[in-house]
MARKELO-102188 format. One line per 2 residues: number of its first residue (from 1); their letters; for each residue y, x, z of N, C-alpha, C. Coordinates in pm, 1 decimal. Each point is the difference from the previous one (the first is absolute). Layout:
N
NUM = a = Y X Z Y X Z Y X Z; ... $
% end
This chain:
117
1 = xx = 15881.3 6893.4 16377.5 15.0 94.4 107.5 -130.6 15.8 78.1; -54.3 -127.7 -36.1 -182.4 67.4 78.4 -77.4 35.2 -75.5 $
3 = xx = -93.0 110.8 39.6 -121.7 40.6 -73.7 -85.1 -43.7 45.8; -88.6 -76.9 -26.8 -127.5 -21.0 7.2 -96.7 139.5 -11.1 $
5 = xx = 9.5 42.3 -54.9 -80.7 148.4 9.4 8.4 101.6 129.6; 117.4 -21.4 3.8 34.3 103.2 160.2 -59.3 -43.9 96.7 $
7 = xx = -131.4 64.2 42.5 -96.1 -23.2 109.6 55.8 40.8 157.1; 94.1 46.4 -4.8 37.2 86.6 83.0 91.7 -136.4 135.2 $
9 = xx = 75.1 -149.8 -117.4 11.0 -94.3 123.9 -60.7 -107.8 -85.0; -46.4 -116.1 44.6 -4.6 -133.3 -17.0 100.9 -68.0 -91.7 $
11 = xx = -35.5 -78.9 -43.7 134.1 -112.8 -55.7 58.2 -41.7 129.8; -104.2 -51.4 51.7 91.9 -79.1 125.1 133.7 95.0 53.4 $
13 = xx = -38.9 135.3 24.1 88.3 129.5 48.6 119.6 -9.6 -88.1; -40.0 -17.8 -171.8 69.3 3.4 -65.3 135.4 -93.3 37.6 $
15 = xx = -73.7 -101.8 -9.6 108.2 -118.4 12.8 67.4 -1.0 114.2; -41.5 32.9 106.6 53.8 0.4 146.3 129.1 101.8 -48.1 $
17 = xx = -39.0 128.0 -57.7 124.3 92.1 24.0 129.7 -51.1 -47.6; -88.0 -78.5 -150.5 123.2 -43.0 -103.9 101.3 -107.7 88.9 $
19 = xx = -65.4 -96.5 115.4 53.4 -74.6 53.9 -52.0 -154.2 -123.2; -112.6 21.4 -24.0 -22.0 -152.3 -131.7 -133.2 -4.1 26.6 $
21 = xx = -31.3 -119.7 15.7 -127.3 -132.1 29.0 -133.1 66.7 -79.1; -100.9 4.3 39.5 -64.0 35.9 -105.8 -80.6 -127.4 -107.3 $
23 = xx = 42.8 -114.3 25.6 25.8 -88.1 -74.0 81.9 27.4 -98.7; 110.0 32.0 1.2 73.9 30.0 -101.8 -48.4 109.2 -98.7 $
25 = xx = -73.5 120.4 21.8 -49.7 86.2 -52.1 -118.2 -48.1 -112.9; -51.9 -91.3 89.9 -114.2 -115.0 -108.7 46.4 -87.3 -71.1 $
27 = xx = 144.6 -26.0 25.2 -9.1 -169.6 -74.4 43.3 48.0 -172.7; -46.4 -65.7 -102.6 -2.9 8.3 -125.0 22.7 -153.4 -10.7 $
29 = xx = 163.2 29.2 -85.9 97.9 -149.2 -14.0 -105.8 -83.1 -138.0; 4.6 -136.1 34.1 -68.7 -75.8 -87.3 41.7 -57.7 -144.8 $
31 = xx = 137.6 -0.2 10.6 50.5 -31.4 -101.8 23.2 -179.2 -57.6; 86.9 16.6 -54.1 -13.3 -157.8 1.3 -74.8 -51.5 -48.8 $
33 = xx = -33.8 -180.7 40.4 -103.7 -81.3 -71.4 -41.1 -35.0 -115.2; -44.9 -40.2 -77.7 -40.6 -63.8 -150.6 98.1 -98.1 -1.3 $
35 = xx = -14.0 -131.5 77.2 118.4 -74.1 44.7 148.4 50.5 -44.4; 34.6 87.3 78.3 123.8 18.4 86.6 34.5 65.9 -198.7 $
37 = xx = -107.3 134.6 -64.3 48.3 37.8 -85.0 31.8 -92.6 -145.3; -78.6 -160.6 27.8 -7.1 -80.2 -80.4 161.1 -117.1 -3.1 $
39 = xx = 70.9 41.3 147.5 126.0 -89.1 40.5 79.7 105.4 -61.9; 11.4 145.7 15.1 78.4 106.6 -13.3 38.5 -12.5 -177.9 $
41 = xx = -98.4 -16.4 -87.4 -31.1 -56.9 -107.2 110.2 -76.5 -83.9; -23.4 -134.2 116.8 31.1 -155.2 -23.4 179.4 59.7 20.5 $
43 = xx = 38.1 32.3 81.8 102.7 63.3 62.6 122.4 70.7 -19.0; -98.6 62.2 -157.0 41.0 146.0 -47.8 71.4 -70.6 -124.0 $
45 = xx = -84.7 -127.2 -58.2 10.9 -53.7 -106.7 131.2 -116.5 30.4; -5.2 -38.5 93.3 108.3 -133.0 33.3 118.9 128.5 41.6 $
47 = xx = 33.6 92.2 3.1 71.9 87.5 66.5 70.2 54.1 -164.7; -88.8 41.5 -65.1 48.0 41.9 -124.0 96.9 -113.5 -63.3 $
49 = xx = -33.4 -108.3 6.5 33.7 -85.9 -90.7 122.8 -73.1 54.7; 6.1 27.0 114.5 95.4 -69.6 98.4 88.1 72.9 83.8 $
51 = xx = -4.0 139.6 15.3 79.4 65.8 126.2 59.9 -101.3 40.6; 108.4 -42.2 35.6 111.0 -38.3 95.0 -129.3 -109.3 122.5 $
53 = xx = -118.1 -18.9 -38.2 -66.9 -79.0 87.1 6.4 65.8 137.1; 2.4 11.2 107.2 -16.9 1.7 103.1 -149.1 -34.4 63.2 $
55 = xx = -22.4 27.0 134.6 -142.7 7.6 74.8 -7.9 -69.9 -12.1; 83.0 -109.0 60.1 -76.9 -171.3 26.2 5.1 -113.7 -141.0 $
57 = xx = 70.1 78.0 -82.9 -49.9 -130.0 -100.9 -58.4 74.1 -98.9; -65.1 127.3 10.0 -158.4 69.6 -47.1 -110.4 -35.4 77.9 $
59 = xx = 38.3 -45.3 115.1 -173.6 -38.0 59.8 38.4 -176.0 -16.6; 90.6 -85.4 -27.3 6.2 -144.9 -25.8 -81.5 29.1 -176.0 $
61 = xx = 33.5 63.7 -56.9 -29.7 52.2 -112.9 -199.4 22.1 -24.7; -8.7 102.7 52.8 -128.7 55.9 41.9 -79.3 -145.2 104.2 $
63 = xx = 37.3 -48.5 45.5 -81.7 -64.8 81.3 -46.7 -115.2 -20.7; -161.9 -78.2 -34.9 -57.5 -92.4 -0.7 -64.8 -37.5 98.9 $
65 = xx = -82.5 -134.5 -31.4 -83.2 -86.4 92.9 -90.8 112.0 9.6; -79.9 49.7 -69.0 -151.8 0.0 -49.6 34.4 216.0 77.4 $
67 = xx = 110.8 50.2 -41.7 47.6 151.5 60.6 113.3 -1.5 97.7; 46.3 -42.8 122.1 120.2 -26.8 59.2 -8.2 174.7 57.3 $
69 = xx = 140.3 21.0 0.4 43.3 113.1 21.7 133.0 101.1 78.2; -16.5 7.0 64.2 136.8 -9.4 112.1 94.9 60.3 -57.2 $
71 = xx = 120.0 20.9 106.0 150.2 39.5 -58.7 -35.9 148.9 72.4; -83.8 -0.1 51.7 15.5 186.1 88.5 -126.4 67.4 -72.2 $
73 = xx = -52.4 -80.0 -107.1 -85.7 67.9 -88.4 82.6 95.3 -116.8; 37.3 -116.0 -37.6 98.3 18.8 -108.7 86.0 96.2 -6.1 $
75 = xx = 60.5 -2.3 151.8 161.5 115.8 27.1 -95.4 163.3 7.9; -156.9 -36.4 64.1 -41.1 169.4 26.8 -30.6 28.6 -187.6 $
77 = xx = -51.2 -77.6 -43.9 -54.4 48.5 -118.2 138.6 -7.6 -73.8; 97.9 -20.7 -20.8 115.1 -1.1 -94.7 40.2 191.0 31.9 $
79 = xx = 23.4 8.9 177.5 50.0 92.3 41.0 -113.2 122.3 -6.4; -126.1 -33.9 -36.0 -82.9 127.5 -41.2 15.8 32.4 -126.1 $
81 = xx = 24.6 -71.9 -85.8 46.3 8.1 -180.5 111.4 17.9 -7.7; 57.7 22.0 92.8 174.1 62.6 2.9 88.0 -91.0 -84.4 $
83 = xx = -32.7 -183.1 19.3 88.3 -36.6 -100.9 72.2 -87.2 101.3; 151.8 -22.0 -50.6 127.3 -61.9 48.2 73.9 -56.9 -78.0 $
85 = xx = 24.0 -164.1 58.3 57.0 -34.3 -127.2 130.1 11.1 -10.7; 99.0 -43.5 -134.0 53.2 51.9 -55.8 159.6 -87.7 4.2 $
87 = xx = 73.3 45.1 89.7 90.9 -143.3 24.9 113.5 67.6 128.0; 110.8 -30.7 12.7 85.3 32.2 133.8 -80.1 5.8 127.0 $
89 = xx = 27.9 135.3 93.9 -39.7 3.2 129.3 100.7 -48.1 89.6; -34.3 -29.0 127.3 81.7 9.9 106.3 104.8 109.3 36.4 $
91 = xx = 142.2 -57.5 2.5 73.8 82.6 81.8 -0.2 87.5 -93.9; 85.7 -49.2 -137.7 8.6 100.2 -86.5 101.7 66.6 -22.0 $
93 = xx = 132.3 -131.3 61.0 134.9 -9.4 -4.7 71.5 115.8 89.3; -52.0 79.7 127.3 21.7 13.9 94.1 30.8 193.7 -75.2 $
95 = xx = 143.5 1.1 99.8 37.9 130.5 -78.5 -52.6 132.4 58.7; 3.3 106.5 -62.9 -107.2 119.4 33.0 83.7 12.3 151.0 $
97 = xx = -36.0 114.7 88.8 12.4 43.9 89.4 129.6 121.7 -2.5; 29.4 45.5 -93.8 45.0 122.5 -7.2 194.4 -106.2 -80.0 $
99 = xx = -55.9 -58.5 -62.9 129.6 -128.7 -65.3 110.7 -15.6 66.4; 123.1 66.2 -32.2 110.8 -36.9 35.4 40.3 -125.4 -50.2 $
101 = xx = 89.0 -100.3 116.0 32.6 -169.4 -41.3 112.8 71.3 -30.9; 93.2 -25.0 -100.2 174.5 29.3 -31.9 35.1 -158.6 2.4 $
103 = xx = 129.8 38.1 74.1 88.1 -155.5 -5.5 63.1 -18.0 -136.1; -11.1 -123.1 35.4 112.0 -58.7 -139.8 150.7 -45.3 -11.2 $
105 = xx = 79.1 121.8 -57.2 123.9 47.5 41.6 69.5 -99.2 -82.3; -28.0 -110.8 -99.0 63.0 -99.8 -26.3 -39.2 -120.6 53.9 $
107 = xx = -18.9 19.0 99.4 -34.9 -144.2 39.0 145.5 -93.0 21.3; 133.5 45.7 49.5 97.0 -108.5 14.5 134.7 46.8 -141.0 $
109 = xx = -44.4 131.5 -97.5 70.7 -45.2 -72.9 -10.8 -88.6 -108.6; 126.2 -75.7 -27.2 25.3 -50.1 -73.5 51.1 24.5 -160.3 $
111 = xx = -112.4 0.3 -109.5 -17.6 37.4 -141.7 59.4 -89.7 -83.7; 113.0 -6.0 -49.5 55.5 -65.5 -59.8 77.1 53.5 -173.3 $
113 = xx = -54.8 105.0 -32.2 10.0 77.8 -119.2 -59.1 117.6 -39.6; -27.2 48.2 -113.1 -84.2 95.9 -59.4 40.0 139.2 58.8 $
115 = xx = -136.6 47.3 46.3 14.5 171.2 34.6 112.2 -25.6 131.0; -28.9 -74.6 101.8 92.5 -23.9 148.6 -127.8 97.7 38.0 $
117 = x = -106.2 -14.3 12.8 -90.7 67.5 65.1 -26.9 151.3 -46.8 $
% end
C-alpha cells in the first residue's frame, strides 16, 4: 500500500495515515536459524517414526549434555511444522451441543421372555 515513488508524501506520511510504525514498513523477517532448522530436522525424523510422541518426550528425546534444549523450543518448532501427535484429546467424551439426552424407558421393566420388549 506504500509507494516509495510517490514524491508527493513521505513514508513517514505514509505510515502515519496507514496508522503502522515505520519500523514495521522496514522490518524484513529473518527466518529461522541453522540451529533451530537443524532441530526441525532432528524433529521431523523422530516425528515420522513415532507420531503418538508428544512435546515433552520429543525434547527428553532430542535433548543432550553437549545440545540441551527446552520444552518451549520444541512446542514453537513442532507448532511451526504443523505437527501433532497422534493419540486421544481432551474432553472427547463430552456430547455435541445441539444432542438430545433420551431417557431410558426400560429402566424398571422387568424382561423375563422373548420379544416382551
Amino acid at each position: 500500500m506504500i509507494e516509495p515513488a510517490y514524491k508527493q508524501l513521505s513514508i513517514s506520511q505514509h505510515c502515519d495515515l496507514l496508522g503502522i510504525a515505520r519500523s514495521s514498513y522496514y522490518y524484513q523477517p529473518l527466518g529461522e536459524s541453522t540451529e533451530n532448522l537443524a532441530l526441525m530436522l532432528q524433529i521431523d525424523k523422530l516425528f515420522t517414526a513415532r507420531p503418538e510422541m508428544g512435546i515433552r518426550r520429543l525434547q527428553k528425546e532430542l535433548a543432550t549434555e553437549a545440545n540441551p534444549v527446552n520444552v518451549k523450543r520444541v512446542r514453537r518448532l513442532t507448532r511451526l511444522m504443523g505437527l501433532e501427535a497422534v493419540g486421544p484429546k481432551p474432553n472427547l467424551s463430552k456430547p455435541q451441543i445441539g444432542h438430545t439426552i433420551y431417557s431410558y424407558l426400560l429402566k424398571g421393566v422387568n424382561i423375563k421372555r422373548v420379544d416382551k420388549v
